[in-house]
N, CA and C of each residue as an Amber inpcrd file, in Angstrom:
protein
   252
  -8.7070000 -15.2850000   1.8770000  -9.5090000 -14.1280000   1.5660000
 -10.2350000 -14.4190000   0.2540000 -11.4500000 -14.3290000   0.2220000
 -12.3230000 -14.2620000  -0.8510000 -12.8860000 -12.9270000  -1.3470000
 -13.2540000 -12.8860000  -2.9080000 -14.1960000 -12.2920000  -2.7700000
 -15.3260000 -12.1770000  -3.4860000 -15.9430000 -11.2850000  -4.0830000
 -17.2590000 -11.0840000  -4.4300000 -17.6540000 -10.0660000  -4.9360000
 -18.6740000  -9.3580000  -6.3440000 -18.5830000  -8.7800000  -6.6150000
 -20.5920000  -8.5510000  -6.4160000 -21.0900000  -7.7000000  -5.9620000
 -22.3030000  -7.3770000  -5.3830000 -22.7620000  -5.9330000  -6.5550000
 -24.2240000  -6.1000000  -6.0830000 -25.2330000  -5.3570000  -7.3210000
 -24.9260000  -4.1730000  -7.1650000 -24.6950000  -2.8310000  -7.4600000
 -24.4550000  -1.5120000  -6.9440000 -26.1630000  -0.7930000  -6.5300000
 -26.7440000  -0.9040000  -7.0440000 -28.3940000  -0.8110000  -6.6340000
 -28.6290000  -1.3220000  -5.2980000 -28.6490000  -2.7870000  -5.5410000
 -29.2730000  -3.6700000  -4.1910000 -27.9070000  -4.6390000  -4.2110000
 -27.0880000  -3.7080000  -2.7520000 -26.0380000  -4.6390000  -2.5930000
 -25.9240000  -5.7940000  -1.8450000 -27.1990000  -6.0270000  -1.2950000
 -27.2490000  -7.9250000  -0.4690000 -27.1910000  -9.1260000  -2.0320000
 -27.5080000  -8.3890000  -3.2660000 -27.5680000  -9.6740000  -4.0320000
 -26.3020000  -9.5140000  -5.0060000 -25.3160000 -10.5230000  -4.0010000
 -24.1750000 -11.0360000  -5.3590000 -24.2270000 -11.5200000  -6.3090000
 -23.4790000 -10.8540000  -6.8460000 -23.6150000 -11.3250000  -8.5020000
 -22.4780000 -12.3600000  -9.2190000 -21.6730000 -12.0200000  -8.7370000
 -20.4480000 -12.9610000  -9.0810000 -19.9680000 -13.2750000  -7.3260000
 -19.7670000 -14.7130000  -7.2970000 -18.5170000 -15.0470000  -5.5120000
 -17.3360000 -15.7840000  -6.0610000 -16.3070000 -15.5020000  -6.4030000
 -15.1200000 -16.6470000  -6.6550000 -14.9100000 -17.7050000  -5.9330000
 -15.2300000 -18.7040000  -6.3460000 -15.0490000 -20.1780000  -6.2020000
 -13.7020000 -20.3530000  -4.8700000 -12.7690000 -19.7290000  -5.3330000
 -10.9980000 -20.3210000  -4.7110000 -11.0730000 -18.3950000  -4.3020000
  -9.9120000 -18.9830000  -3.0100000  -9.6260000 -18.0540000  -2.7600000
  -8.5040000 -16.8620000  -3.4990000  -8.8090000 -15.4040000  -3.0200000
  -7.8860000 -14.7630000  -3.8490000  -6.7320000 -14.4060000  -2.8710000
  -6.2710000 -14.6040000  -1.7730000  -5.4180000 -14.8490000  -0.7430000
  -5.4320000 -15.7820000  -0.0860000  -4.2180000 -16.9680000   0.0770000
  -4.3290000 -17.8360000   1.2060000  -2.8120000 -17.8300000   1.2670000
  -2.0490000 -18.7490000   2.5250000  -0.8880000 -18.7280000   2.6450000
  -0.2690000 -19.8870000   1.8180000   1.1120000 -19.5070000   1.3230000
   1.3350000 -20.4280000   0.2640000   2.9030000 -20.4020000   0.7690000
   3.5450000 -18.8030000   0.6820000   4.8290000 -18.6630000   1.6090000
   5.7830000 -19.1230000   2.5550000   7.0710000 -19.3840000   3.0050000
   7.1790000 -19.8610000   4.2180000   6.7210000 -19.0690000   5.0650000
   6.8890000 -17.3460000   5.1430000   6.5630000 -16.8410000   6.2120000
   5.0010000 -17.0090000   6.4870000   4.0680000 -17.4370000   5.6840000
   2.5900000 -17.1390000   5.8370000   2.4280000 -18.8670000   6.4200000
   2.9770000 -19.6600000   5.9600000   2.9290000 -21.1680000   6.5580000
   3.4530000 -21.4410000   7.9560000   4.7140000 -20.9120000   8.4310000
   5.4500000 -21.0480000   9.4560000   5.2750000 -20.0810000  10.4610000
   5.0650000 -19.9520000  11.5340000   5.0130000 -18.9130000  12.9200000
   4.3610000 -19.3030000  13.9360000   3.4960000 -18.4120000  14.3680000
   2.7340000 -18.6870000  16.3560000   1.8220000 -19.4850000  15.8900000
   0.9500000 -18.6370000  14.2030000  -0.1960000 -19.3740000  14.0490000
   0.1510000 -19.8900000  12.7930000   0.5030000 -21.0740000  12.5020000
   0.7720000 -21.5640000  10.8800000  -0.6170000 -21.6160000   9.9000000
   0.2140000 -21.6020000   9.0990000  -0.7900000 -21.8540000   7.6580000
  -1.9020000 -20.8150000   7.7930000  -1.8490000 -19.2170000   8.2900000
  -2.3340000 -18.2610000   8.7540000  -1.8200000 -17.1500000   7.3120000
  -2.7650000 -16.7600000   6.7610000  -3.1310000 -15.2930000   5.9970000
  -4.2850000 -14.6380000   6.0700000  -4.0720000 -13.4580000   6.6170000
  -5.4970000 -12.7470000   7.4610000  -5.4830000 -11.3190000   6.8330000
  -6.4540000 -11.2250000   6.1540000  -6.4330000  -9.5550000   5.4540000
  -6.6770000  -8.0080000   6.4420000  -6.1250000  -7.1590000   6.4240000
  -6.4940000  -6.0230000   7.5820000  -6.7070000  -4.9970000   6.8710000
  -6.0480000  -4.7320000   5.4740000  -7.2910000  -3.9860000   5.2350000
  -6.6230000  -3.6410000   3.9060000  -7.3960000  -3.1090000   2.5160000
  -7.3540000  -2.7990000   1.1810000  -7.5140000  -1.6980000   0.7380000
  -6.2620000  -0.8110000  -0.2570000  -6.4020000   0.1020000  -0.5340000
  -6.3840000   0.3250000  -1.9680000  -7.2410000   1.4960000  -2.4140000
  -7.3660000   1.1690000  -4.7280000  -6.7140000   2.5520000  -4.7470000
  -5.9410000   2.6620000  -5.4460000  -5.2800000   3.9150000  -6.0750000
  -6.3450000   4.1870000  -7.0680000  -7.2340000   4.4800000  -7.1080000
  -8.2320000   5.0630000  -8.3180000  -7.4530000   5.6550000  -9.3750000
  -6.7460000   6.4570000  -9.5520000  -5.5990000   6.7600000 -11.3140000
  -5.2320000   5.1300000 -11.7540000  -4.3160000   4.5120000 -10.5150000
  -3.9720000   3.4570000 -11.4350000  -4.9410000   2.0750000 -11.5780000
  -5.6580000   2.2270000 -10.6790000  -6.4430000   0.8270000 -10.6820000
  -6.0360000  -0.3620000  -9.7680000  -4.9990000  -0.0860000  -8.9260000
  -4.0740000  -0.7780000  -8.4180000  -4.5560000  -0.7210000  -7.0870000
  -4.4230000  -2.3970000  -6.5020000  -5.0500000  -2.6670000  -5.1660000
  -3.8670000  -3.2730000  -4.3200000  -3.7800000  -2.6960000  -3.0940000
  -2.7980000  -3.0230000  -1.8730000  -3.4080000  -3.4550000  -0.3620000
  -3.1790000  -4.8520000  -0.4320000  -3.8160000  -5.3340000   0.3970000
  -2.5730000  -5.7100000   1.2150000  -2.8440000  -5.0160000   2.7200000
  -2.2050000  -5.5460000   3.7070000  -2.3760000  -6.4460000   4.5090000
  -1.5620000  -7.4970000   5.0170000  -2.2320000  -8.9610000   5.9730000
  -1.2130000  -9.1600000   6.7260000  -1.2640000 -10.1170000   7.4860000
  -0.6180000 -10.5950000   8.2360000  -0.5550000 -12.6150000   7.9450000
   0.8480000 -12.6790000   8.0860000   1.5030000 -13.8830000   7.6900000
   1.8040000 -14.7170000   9.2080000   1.0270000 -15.8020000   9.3610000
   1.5230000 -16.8240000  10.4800000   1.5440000 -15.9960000  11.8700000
   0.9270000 -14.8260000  11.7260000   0.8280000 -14.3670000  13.6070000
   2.1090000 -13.8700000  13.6320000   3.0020000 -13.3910000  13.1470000
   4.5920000 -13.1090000  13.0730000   5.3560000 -12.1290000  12.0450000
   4.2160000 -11.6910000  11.0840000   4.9520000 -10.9350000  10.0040000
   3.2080000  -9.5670000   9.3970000   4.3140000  -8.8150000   8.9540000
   3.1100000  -8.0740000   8.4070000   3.2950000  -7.9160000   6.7540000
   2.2420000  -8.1730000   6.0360000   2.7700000  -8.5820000   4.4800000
   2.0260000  -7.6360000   3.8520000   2.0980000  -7.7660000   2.5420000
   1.9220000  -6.6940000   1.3660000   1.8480000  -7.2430000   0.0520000
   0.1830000  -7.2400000  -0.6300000   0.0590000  -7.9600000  -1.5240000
  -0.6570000  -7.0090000  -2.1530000  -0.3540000  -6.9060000  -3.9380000
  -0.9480000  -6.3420000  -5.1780000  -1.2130000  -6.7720000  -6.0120000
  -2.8810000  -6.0430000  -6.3870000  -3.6550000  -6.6960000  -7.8030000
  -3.8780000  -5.1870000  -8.1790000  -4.5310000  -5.6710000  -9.4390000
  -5.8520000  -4.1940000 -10.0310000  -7.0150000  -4.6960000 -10.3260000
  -7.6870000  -3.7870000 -10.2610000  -9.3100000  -3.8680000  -9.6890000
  -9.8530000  -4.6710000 -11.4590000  -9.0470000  -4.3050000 -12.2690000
  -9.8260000  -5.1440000 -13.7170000  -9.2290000  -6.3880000 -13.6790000
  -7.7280000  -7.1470000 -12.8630000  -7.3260000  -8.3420000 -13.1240000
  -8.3730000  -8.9720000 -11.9910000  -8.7750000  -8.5610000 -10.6900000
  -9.1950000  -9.0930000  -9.4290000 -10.8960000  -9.0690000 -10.2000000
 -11.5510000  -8.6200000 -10.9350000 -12.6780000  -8.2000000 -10.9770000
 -12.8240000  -9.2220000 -12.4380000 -11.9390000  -9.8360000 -13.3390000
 -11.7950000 -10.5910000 -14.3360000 -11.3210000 -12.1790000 -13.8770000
 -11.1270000 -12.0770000 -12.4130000 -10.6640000 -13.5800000 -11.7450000
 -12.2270000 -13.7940000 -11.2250000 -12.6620000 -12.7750000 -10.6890000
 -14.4090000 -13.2590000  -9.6020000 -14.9190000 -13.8070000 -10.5150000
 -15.1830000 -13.1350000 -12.3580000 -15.9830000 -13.6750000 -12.8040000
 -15.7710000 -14.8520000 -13.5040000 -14.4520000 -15.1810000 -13.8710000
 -14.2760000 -16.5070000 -14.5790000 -14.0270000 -17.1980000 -12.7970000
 -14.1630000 -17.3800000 -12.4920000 -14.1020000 -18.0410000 -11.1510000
 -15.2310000 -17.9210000 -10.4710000 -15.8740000 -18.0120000 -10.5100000
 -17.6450000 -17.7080000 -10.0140000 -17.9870000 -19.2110000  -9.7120000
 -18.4920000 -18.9870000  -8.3480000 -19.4830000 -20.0940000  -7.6620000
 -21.0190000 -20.2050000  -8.2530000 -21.1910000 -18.7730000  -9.0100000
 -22.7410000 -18.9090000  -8.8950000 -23.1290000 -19.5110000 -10.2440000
């Protein structure tokens, strides 16, 4: 999973893309199953009070996982990590 941080005006032009990904499988359960070496995002939620992001995925075709950032650590990785 990558991501990217886009213009709020004109959102086709990104402004920052992180280089490396900010999810991949590293885990046994996300390495090992039906589909190995498999981490697939389904979907992201921001607690707006805390800033806090919960991203749910799925690990190797076999597990359902649960991963947390906040929107100023994830939004301070795009830009020192920037492709552009």
């Amino acid at each position: 999973m990558g991501a990217a941080l886009l213009d709020l005006d004109e959102p086709w032009k990104v402004i920052y893309r992180g280089a490396h990904y900010v999810l991949s499988p590293q885990a046994l359960y996300e390495c090992v199953g039906d589909v190995p070496n498999v981490a697939f995002p389904c979907a992201a939620l921001t607690d707006a009070p805390t800033g806090r992001i919960a991203v749910y995925y799925g690990g190797a075709d076999t597990v359902t996982c649960l991963a947390f950032t906040y929107v100023d650590a994830l939004i301070d990785f795009i830009k020192a990590d920037s492709a552009l």
